[in-house]
C-alpha positions as CSV (number, residue, x, y, z in Angstrom):
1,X,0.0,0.0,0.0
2,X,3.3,2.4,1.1
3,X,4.5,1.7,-2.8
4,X,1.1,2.3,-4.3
5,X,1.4,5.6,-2.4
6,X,4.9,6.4,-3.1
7,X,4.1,6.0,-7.1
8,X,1.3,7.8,-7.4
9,X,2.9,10.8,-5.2
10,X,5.5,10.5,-7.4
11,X,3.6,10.8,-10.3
12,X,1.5,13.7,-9.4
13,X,4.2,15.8,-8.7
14,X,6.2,14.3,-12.8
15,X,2.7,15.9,-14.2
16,X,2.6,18.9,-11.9
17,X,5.9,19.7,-13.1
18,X,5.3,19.4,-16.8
19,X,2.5,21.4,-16.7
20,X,4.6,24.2,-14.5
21,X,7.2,23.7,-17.2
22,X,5.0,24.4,-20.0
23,X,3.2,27.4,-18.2
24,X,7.1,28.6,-17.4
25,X,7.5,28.7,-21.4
26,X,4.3,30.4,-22.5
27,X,4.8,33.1,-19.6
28,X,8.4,33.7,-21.0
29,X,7.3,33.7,-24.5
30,X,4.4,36.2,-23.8
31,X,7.1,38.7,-21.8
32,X,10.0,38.5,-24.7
33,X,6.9,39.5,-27.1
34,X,5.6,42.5,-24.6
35,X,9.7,43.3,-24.3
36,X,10.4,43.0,-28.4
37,X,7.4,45.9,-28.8
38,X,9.4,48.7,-25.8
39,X,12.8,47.3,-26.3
40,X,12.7,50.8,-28.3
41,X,11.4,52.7,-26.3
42,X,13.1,51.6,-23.1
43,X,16.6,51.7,-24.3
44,X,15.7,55.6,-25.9
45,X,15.1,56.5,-22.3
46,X,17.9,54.3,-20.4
47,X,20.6,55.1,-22.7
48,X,20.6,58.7,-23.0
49,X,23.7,59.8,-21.4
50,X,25.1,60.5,-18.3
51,X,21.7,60.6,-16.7
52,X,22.7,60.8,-12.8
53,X,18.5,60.1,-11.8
54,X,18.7,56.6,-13.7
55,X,22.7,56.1,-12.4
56,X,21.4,56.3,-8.9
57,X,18.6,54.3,-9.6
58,X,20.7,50.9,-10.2
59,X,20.9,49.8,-6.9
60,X,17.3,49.8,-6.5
61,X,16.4,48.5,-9.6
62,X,18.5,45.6,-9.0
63,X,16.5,45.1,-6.2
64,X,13.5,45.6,-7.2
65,X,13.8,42.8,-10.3
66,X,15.8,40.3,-7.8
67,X,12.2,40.7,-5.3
68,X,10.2,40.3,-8.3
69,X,8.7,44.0,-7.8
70,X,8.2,43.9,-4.2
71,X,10.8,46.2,-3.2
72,X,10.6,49.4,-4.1
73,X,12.9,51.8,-3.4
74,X,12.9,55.4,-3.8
75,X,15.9,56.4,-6.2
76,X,13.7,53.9,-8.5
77,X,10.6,55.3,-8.0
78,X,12.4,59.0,-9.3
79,X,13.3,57.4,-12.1
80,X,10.7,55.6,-13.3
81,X,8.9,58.6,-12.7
82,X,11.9,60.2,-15.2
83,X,11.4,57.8,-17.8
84,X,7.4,58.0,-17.9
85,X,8.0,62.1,-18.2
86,X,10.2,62.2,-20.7
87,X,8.4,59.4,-22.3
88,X,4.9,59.9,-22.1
89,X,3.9,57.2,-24.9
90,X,6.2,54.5,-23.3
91,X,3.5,51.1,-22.4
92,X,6.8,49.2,-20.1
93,X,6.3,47.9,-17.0
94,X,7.7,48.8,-14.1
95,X,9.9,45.6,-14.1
96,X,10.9,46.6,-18.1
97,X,12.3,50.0,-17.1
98,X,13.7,48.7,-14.1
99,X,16.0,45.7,-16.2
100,X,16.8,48.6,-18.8
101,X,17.9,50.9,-16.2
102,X,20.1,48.1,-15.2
103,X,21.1,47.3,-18.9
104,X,23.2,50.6,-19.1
């Protein structure tokens, strides 16, 4: 009865983990389309020059992508606020400016 157990725990968790694997891929696949359309956008903003606002704002930013956007700290918060002023039309996320800011 322990083996019948055994196997079919271990089988629930072989499916459970395909089907995480397979909802990994699409997830990926939908973010490097949303990232292919502001790539442009977001490296206009993050790459033009010495910008000391999106300088300061790589510590936070790192942070920010390594919590998955739950820590947010204030140097990012200017800059996002930067980016979004000079770039009004930009559609990024949050966690797109913040992995271009880190980019530079």
């Amino acid at each position: 009865m322990k083996r019948l157990s055994l196997l079919a725990a271990v089988g629930v968790f072989a499916l459970s983990g395909l089907a995480s694997a397979s909802s990994f891929i699409a997830t990926t696949d939908t973010i490097g389309a949303s990232l292919a359309n502001s790539v442009e956008g977001t490296s206009d903003v993050s790459s033009g020059g010495n910008d000391k606002v999106l300088l300061q704002a790589q510590d936070d930013a790192a942070s920010f992508v390594a919590s998955g956007g739950a820590i947010r700290g204030v140097r990012l918060e200017a800059a996002l606020a930067h980016i979004r002023q000079q770039q009004p039309a930009l559609s990024a996320t949050d966690m797109q400016l913040a992995e271009a800011i880190l980019a530079r």
